[in-house]
Residue frames as a rotation matrix with the C-alpha (Angstrom) as fourth column:
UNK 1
-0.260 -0.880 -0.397 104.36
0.869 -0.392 0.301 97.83
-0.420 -0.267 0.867 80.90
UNK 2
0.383 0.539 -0.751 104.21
0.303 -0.841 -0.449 101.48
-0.873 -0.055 -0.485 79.89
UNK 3
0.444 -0.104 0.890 103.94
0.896 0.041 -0.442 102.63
0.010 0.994 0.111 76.78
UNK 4
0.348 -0.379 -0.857 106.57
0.470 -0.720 0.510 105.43
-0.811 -0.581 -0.073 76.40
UNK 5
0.610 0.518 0.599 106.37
0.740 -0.101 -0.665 108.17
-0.284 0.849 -0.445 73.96
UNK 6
0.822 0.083 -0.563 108.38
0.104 -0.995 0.004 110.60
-0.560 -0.062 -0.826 74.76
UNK 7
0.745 -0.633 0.210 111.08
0.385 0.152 -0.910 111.55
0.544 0.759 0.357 71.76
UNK 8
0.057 -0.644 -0.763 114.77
0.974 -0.132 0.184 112.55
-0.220 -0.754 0.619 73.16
UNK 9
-0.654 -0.526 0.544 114.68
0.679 -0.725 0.116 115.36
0.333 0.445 0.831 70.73
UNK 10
0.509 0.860 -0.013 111.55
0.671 -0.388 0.632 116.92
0.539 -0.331 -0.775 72.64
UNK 11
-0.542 -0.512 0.667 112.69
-0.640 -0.263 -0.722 119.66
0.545 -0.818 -0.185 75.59
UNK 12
-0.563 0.211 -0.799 112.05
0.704 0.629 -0.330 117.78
0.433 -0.748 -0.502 79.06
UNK 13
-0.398 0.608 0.687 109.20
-0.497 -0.772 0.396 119.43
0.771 -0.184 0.610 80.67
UNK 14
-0.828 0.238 0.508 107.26
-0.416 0.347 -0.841 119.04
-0.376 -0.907 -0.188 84.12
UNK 15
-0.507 0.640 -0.578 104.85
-0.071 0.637 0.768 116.19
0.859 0.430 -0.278 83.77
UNK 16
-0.844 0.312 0.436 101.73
-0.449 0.033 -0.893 115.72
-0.293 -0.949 0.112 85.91
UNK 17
-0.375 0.600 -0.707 99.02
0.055 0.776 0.629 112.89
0.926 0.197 -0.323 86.05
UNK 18
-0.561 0.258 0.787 96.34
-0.801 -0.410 -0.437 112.58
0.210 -0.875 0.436 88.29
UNK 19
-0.775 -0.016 -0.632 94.79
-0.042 0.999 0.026 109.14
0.630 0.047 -0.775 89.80
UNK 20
0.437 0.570 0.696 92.01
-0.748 -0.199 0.633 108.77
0.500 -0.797 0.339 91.90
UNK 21
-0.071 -0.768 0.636 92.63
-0.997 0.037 -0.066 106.19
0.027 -0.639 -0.769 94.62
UNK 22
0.724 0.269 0.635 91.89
0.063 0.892 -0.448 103.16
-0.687 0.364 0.629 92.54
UNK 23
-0.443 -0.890 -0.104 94.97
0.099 -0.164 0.981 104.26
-0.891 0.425 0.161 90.38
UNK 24
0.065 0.309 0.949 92.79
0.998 -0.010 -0.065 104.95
-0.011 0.951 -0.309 87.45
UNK 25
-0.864 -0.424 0.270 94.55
0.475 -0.866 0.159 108.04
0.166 0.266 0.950 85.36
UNK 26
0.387 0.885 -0.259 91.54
0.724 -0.466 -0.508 110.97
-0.571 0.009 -0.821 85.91
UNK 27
0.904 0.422 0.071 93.89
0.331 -0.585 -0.740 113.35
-0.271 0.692 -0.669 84.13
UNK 28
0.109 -0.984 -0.143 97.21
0.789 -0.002 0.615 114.24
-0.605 -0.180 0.776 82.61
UNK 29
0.454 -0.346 -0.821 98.91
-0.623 -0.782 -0.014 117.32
-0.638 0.518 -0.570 80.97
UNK 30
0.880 0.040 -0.473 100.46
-0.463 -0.154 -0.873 117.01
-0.108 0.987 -0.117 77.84
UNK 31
-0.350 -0.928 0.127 104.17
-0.870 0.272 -0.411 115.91
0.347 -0.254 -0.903 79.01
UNK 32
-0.266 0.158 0.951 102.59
-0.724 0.619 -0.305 113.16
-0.637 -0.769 -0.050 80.73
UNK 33
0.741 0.584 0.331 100.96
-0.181 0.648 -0.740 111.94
-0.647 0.488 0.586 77.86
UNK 34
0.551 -0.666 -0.502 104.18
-0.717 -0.071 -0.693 112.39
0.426 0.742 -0.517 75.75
UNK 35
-0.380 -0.878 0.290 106.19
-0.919 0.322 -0.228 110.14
0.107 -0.353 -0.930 78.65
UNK 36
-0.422 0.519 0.743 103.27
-0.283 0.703 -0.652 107.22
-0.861 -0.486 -0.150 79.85
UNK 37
-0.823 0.568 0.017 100.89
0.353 0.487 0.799 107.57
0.445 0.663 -0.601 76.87
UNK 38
-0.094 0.950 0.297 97.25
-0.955 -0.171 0.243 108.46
0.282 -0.261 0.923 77.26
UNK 39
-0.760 -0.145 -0.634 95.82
0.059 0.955 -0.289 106.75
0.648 -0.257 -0.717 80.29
UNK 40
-0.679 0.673 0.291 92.80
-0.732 -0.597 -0.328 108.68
-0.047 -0.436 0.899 80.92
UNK 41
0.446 0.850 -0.282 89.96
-0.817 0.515 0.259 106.33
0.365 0.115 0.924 82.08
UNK 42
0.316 -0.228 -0.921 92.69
-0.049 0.966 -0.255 103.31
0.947 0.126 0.294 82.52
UNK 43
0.946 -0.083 -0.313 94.20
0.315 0.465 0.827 101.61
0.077 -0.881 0.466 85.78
UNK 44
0.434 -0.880 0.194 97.77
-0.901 -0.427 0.080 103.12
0.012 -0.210 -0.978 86.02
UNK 45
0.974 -0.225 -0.020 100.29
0.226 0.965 0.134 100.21
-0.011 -0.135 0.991 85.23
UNK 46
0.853 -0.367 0.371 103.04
0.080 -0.611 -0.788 102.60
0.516 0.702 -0.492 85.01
UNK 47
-0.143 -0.936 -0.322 106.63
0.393 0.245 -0.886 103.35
0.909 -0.253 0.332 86.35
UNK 48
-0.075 0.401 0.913 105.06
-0.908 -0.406 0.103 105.39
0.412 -0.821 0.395 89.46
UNK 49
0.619 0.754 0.218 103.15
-0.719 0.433 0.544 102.98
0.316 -0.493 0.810 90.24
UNK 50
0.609 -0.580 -0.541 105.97
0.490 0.812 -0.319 99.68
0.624 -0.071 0.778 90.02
UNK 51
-0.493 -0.736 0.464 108.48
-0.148 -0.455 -0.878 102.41
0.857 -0.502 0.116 92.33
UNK 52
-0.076 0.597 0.799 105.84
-0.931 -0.330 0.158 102.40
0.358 -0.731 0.581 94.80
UNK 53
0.760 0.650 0.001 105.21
-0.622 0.727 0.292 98.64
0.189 -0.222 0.957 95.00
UNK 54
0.314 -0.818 -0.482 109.07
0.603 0.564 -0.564 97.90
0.733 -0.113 0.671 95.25
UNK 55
-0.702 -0.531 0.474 109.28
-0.136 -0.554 -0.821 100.35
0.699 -0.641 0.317 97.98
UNK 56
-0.320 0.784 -0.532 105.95
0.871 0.464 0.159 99.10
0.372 -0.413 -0.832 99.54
UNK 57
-0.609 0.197 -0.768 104.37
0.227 -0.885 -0.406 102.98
-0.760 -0.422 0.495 100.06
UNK 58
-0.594 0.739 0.317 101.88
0.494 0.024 0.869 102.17
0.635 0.673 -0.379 97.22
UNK 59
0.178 0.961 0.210 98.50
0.450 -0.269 0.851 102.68
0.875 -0.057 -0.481 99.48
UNK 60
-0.322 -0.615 -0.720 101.01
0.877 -0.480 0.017 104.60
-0.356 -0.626 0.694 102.19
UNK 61
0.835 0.389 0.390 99.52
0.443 -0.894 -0.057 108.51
0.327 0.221 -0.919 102.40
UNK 62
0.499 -0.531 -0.685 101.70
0.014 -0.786 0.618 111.31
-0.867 -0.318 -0.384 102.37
UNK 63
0.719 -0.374 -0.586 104.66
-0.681 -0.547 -0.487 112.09
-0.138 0.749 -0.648 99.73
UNK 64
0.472 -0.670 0.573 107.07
0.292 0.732 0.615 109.62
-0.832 -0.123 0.541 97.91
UNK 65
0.639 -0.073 -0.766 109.98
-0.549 -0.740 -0.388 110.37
-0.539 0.668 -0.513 96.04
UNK 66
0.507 -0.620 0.599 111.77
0.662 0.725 0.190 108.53
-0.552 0.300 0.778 93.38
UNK 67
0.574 -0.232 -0.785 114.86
-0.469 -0.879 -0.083 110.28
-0.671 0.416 -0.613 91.97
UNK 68
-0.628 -0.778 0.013 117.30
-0.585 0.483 0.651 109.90
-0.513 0.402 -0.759 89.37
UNK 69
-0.194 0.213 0.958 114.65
0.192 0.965 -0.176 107.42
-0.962 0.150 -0.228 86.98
UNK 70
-0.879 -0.380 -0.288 114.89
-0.209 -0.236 0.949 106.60
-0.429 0.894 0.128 83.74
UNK 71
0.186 0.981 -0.049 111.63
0.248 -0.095 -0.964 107.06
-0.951 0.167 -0.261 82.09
UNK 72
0.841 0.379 0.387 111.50
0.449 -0.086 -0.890 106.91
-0.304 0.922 -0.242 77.96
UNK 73
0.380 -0.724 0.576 115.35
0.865 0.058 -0.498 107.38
0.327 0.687 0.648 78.03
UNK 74
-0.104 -0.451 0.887 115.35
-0.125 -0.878 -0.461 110.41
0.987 -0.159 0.035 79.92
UNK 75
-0.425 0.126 -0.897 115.74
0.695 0.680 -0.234 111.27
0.580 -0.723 -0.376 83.71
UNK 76
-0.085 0.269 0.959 113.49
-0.287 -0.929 0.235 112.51
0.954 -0.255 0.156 86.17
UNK 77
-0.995 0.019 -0.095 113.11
0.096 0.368 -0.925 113.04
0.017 -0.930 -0.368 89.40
UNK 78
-0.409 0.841 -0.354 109.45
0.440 0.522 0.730 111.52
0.799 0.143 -0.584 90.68
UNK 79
-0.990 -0.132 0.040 106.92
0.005 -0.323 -0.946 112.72
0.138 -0.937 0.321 93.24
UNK 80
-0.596 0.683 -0.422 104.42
0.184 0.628 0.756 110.68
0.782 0.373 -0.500 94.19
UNK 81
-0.886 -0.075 0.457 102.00
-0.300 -0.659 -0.690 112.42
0.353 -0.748 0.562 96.23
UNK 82
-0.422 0.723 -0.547 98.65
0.590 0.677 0.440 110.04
0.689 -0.137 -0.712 98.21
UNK 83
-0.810 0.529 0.255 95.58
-0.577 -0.634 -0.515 111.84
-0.111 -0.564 0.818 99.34
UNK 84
0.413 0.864 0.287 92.24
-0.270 0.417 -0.868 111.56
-0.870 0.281 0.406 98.40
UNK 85
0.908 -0.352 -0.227 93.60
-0.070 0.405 -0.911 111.36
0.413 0.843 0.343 94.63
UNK 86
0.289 -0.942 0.169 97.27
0.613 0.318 0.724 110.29
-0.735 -0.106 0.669 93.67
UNK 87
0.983 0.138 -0.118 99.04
-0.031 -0.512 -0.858 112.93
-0.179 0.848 -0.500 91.84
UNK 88
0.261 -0.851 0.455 102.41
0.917 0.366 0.159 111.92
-0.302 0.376 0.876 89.77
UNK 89
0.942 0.027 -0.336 104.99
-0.134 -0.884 -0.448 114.77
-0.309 0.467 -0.829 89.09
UNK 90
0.321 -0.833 0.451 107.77
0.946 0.301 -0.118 113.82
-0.037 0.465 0.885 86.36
UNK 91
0.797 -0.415 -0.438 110.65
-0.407 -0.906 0.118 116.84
-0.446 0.084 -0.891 86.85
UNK 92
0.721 -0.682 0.128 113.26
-0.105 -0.289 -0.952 116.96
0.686 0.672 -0.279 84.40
UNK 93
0.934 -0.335 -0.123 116.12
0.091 -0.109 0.990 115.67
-0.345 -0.936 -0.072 86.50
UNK 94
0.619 -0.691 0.374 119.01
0.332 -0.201 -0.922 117.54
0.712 0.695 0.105 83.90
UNK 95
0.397 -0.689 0.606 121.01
-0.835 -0.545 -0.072 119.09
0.380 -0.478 -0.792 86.93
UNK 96
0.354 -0.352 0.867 121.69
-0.494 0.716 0.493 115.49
-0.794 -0.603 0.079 89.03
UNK 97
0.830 -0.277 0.484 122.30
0.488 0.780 -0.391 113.78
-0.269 0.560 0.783 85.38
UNK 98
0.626 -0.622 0.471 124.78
-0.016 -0.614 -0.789 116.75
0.780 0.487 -0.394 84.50
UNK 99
0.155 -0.561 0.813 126.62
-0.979 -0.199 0.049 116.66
0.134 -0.803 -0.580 88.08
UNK 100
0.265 -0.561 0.784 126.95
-0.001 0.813 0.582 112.73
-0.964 -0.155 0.215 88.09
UNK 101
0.802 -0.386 0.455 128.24
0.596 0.554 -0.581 112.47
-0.028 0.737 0.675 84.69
UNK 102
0.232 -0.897 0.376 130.84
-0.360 -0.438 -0.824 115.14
0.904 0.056 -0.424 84.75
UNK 103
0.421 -0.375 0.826 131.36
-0.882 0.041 0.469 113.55
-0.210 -0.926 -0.314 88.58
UNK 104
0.666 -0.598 0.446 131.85
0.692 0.718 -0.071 109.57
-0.277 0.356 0.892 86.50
UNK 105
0.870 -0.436 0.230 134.00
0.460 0.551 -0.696 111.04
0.176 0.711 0.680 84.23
UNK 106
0.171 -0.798 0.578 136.71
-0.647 -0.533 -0.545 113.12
0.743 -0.280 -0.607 86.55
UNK 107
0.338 -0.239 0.910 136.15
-0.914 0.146 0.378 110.49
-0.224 -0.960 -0.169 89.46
UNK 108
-0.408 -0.447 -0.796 137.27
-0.375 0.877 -0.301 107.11
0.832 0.176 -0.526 87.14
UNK 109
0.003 0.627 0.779 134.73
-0.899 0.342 -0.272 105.29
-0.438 -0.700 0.564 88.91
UNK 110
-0.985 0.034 0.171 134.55
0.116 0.860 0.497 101.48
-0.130 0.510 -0.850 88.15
UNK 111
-0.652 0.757 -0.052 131.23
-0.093 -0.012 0.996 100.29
0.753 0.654 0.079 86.48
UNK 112
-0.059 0.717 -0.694 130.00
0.730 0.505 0.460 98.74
0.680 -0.480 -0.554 89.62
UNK 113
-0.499 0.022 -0.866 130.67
0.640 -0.664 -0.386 102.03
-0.584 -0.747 0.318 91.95
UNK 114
-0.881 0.473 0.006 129.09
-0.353 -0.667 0.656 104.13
0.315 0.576 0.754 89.08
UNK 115
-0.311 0.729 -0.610 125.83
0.109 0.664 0.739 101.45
0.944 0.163 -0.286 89.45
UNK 116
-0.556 -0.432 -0.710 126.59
0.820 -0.142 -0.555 101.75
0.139 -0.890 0.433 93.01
UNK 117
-0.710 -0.025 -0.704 126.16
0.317 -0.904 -0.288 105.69
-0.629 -0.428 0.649 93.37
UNK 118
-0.684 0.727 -0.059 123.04
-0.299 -0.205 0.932 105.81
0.665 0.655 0.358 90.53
UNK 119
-0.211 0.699 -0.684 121.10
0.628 0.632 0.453 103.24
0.749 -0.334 -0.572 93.34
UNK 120
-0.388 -0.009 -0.922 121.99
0.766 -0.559 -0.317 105.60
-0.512 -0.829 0.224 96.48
UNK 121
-0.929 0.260 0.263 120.66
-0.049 -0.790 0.611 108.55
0.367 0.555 0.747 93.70
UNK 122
-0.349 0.875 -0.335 117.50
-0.184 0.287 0.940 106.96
0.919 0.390 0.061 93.31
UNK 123
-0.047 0.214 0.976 116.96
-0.933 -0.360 0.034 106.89
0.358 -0.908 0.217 97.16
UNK 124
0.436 0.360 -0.825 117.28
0.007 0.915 0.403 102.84
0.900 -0.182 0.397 97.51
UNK 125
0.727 -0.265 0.633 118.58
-0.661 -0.021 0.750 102.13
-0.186 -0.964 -0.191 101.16
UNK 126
-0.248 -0.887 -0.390 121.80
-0.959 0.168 0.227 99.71
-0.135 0.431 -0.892 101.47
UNK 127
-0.109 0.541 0.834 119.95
-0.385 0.750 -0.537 96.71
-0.917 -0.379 0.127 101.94
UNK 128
0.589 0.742 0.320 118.22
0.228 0.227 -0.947 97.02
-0.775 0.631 -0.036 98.80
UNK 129
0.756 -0.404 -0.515 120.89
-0.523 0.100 -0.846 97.33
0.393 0.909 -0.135 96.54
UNK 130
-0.406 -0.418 0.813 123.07
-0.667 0.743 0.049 94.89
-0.625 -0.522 -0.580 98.47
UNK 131
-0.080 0.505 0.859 120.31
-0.247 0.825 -0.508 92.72
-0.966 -0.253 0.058 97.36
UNK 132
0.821 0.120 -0.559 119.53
-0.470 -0.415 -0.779 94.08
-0.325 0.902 -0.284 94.33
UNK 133
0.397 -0.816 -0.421 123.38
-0.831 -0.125 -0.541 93.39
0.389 0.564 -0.728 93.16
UNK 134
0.960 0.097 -0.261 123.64
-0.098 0.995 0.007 90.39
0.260 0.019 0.965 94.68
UNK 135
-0.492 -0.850 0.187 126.53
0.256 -0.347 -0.902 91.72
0.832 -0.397 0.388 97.10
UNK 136
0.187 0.362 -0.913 127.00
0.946 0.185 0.267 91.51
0.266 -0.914 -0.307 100.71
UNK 137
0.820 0.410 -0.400 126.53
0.569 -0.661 0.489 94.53
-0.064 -0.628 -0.775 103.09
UNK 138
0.294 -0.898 -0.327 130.28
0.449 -0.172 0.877 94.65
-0.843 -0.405 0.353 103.80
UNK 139
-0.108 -0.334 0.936 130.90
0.957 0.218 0.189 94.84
-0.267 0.917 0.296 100.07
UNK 140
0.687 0.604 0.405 128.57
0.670 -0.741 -0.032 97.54
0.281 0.294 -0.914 99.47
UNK 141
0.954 -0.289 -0.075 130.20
-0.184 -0.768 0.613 99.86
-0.235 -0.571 -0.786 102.33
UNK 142
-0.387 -0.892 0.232 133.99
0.483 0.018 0.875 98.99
-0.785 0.451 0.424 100.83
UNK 143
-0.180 0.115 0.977 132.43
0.933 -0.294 0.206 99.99
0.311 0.949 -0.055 97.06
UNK 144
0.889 0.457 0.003 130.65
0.350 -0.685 0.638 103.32
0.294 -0.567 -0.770 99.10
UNK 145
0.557 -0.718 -0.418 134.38
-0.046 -0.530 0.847 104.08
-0.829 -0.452 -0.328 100.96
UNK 146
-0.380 -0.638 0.670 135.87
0.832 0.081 0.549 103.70
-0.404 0.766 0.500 97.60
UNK 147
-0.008 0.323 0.946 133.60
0.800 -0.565 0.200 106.03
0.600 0.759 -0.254 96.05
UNK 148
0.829 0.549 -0.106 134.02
0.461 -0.563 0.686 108.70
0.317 -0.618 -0.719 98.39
UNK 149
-0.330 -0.909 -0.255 138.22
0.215 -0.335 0.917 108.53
-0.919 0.248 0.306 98.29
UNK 150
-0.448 0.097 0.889 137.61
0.885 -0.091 0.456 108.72
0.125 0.991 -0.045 94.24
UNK 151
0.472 0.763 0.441 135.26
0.778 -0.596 0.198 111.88
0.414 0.249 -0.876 94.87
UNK 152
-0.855 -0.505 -0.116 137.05
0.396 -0.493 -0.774 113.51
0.334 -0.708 0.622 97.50
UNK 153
-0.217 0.543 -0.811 134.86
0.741 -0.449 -0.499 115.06
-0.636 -0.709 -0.305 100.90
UNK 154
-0.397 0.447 -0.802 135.00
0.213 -0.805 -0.554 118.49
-0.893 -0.391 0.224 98.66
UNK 155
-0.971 0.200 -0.133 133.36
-0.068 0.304 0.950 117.26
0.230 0.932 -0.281 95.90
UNK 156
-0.672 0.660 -0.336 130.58
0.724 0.681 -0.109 116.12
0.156 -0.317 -0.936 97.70
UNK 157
-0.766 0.579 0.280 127.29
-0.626 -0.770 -0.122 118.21
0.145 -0.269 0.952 97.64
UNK 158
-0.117 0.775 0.621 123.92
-0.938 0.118 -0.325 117.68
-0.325 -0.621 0.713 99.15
UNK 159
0.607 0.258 -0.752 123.02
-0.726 0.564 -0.393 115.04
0.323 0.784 0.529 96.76
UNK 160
0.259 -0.528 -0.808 125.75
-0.222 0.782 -0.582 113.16
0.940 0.331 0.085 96.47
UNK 161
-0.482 -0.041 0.875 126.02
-0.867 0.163 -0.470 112.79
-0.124 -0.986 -0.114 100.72
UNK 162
0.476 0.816 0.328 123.86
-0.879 0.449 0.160 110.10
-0.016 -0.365 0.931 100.41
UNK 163
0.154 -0.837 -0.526 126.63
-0.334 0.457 -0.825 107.90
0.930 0.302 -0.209 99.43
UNK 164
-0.574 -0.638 0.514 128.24
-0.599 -0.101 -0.794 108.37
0.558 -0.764 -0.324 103.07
């Protein structure tokens, strides 16, 4: 598992880690090492890597994004990006954590529609958090039309569409 360094009292900065296409680190900035650890020289065993392999888009070329993830206590949004090398970029995701918490605590969301509307953050599909929660389809889309009366249509910005 990953060894995670980064203190809360730090500022959040853009992290960035390069991989060749054996997932061994070839090089990280300073943030990177502050969130993963130094992993120059090593196989990558890291959160990147485990997002990728539960979304199956590990050895998949092109761009993958994981938002919304909690990484060393804090959240960022992920972009995982497969060429020749793999290059990991860890943004500070302080605007989507500021706009769902002031959105929990005016919309009196229950725990499981809060849980709910963090999974749709994080780009999972309904399936996968159906499964994930161990709740049928139907369920899901009742918890989903629940959280959408609670928000109200003009609440709703880009982001948070994904709900719908």
């Amino acid at each position: 598992m990953s060894q995670n360094n980064a203190s809360p009292d730090k500022p959040k900065r853009i992290g960035l880690c390069v991989k060749d296409d054996g997932w061994t680190v070839q090089w990280q900035n300073e943030t990177s090492i502050e969130i993963c650890g130094n992993r120059c020289g090593k196989v990558c065993d890291g959160n990147c890597i485990q997002w990728s392999r539960e979304r199956k888009v590990e050895q998949k070329l092109g761009a993958h994004a994981f938002t919304y993830q909690n990484i060393a206590g804090a959240h960022y949004d992920v972009a995982v990006i497969h060429d020749q090398d793999i290059v990991t970029i860890l943004t500070p995701a302080q605007e989507l954590e500021k706009t769902v918490q002031d959105l929990l605590a005016r919309a009196h969301l229950s725990n499981r529609e809060a849980e709910i509307l963090l999974l749709k953050l994080q780009g999972y599909k309904q399936k996968e958090i159906a499964d994930r929660l161990f709740i049928s389809t139907a369920t899901l889309k009742t918890h989903c039309k629940n959280i959408r009366h609670k928000i109200g249509d003009a609440h709703l910005n880009p982001v948070l569409k994904r709900v719908a």
